[in-house]
C-alpha positions, 0 to 999 in steps of 0.5 A: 111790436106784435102782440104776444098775447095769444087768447086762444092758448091761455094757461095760469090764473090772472096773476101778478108777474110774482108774489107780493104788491107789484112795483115799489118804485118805477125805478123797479120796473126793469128790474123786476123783468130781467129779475125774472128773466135771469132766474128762467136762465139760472134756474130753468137752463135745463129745460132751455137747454134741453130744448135747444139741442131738441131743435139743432139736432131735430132738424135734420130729421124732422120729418117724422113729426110732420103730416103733408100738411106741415111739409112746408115747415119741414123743408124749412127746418131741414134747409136751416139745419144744413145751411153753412150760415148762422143768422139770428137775431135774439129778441124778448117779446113781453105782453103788457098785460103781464106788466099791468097784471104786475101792478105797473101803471103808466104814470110809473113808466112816465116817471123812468124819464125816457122821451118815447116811452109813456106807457105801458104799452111803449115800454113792452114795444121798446123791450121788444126792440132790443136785440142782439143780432149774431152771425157766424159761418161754420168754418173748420175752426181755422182763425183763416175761415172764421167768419162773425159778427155780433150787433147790440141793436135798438129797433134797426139800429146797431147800437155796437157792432163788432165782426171779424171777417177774413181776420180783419176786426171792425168796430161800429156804432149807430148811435147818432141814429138812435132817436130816429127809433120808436119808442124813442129812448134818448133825444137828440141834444142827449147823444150830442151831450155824450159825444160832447162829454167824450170830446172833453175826455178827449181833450186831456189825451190830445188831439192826436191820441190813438184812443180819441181818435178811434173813439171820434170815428166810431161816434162818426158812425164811420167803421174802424179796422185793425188787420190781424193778418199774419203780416201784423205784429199782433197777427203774427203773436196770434199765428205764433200762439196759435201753433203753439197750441196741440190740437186736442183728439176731437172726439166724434160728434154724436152718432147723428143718424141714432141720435136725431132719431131718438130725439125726432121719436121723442118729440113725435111721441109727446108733441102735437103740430097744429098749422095756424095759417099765415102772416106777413112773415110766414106759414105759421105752426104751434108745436106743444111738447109735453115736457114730462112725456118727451124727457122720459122718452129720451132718456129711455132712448139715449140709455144705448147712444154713444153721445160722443163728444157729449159722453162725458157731459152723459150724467149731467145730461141723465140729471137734467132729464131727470128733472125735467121730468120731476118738474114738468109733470102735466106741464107743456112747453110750446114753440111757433115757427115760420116758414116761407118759401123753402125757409125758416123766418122765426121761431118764438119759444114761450118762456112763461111755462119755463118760469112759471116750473122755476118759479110757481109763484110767478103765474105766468099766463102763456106767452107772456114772455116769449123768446124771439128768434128771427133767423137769416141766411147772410153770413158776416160781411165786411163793410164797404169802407173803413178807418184803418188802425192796424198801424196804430194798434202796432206802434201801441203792441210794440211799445207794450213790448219794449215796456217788458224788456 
């Protein structure tokens, strides 16, 4: 994993992840990161938010933020945000010095019992290396012409994979390749220990049950299948149900020309761009918003914008902005980017500031937590063979039917 740790933004006084005399119990670890983490989601979603639709919506127009310099960025920004295809893969990236700020030793990671990871250092890579890989394509809305995928992964492992391409569902698990990963978190003998377990499970069903069956393909590491074309019983439920169903009016998405505007003025106003050079993954560029500066230069801006399908989320949106501002008084929220050759390869949004207006005592130095978007262009695909259960999954609807009659 890449070091998180930035010497040259440093931010918050040399403090404990929060108050009170660090870890109990190594047990707590874990707990005590995704605790942190869940009040940045229940509390500070806001802020998220509000930064979320600041970069969809800013895209398109981004280049008022930048100088000739930045120009590489821009294209960047400008082609993810026209492209047909979402790509992303959601990490979190914690610096371990953070852990041991915590009073995290690596004699309490040793006792979690995971066979690679020893260390301080291990722990924060093996968090990195959970992800959730998320591709779409930006269909008509039609169950026809959508297109998804959704992957839980461990380093380049899809420990679950699931995709719907061309109204065919897939299933599909990795997880015999899961101790090939570093910082290795189960051993060989313990996947075969739970396929094992699974076996014995599926002994009482019989051989030939539906379930054991699918369960043993996908533990294979082979793909399952079941169709949900209009030919099937199930797809044929799902087109009835589909017709059924009166399309609401769709109100109009948002004046996008005046409203990019006014987010692109906002973020031009309170924000400075500093070219950091390169990496192996890109151009690299910080982009440091003032977050009391941009909420108050849009909120005046949106005051005259007809949000449309937003309008009637307006008060809410009013709300939020205004404690945005309340909060994040002489407070900063920054972002990098990469970008390479015309496209855009990562953004890493620094959450420590995020907790940090959520929960003061946290004292969270800069990037200490960071969320990690690494962004593609291959839209989901089916793959090249697989088991197909649409037969089964028809004989099982059909006698679900029977059962109600």
């Amino acid at each position: 994993m890449e070091s998180i740790n930035n010497n040259s933004t440093p931010g918050g006084a040399d403090a404990p992840l929060g108050s009170g005399n660090g870890f109990d119990a190594a047990s707590s670890i874990g707990t005590d990161v995704a605790t942190k983490v869940g009040r940045f989601s229940a509390r500070g979603k806001i802020i998220a938010g509000v930064v979320a639709v600041t970069v969809a919506l800013g895209g398109g127009a981004a280049y008022a933020l930048f100088n000739n310099s930045n120009v590489n960025l821009y294209v960047a920004l400008g082609s993810w945000f026209k492209s047909d295809v979402n790509d992303i893969t959601i990490s979190m990236q914690i610096n371990p010095d953070a852990l041991r700020r915590s009073g995290t030793t690596d004699s309490e990671i040793r006792a979690l019992n995971l066979p690679g990871v020893t260390t301080v250092d291990a722990l924060a890579t093996g968090l990195g290396q959970a992800k959730i890989h998320l591709q779409t394509n930006k269909s008509s809305g039609t169950l026809a012409d959508t297109n998804y995928a959704i992957a839980l992964q461990y380093g380049s492992v899809n420990v679950a994979d699931m995709r719907l391409v061309d109204r065919v569902l897939y299933l599909n698990s990795e997880v015999n390749k899961l101790p090939e990963v570093n910082p290795q978190v189960v051993t060989r003998a313990q996947v075969d220990d739970a396929k094992a377990s699974v076996e014995q499970y599926g002994s009482f069903l019989g051989s030939d049950s539906f379930v054991v069956r699918l369960l043993n393909t996908v533990l294979a590491g082979d793909t399952a299948s079941v169709s949900l074309k209009s030919d099937t019983e199930l797809g044929k439920q799902i087109d009835k149900a589909l017709a059924q169903v009166t399309a609401a009016p769709t109100p109009s998405l948002p004046a996008t020309t005046e409203l990019q505007k006014f987010v692109v003025d906002a973020l031009r106003d309170s924000s400075t761009i500093t070219n950091e050079g390169g990496d192996s993954t890109g151009n690299k560029f910080l982009l440091s918003v003032d977050l009391a500066k941009f909420g108050t230069t849009l909120q005046q801006g949106l005051k005259g914008v007809n949000l449309g399908a937003l309008e009637s989320n307006r008060q809410e949106i009013e709300n939020a902005l205004s404690q945005l501002i309340a909060k994040a008084s002489n407070q900063s929220l920054q972002m990098r980017a990469w970008a390479a050759s015309g496209n855009l390869k990562r953004i890493d949004l620094d959450l420590s500031q995020i907790i940090n207006l959520s929960e003061p005592t946290a004292s969270l130095k800069n990037w200490d937590i960071a969320m990690r978007l690494d962004i593609g262009n291959e839209s989901p695909a089916a793959p090249a063979n697989s088991v197909d259960y649409t037969s089964d999954i028809n004989s099982l609807y059909k006698g679900l039917l029977s059962l109600g009659s």
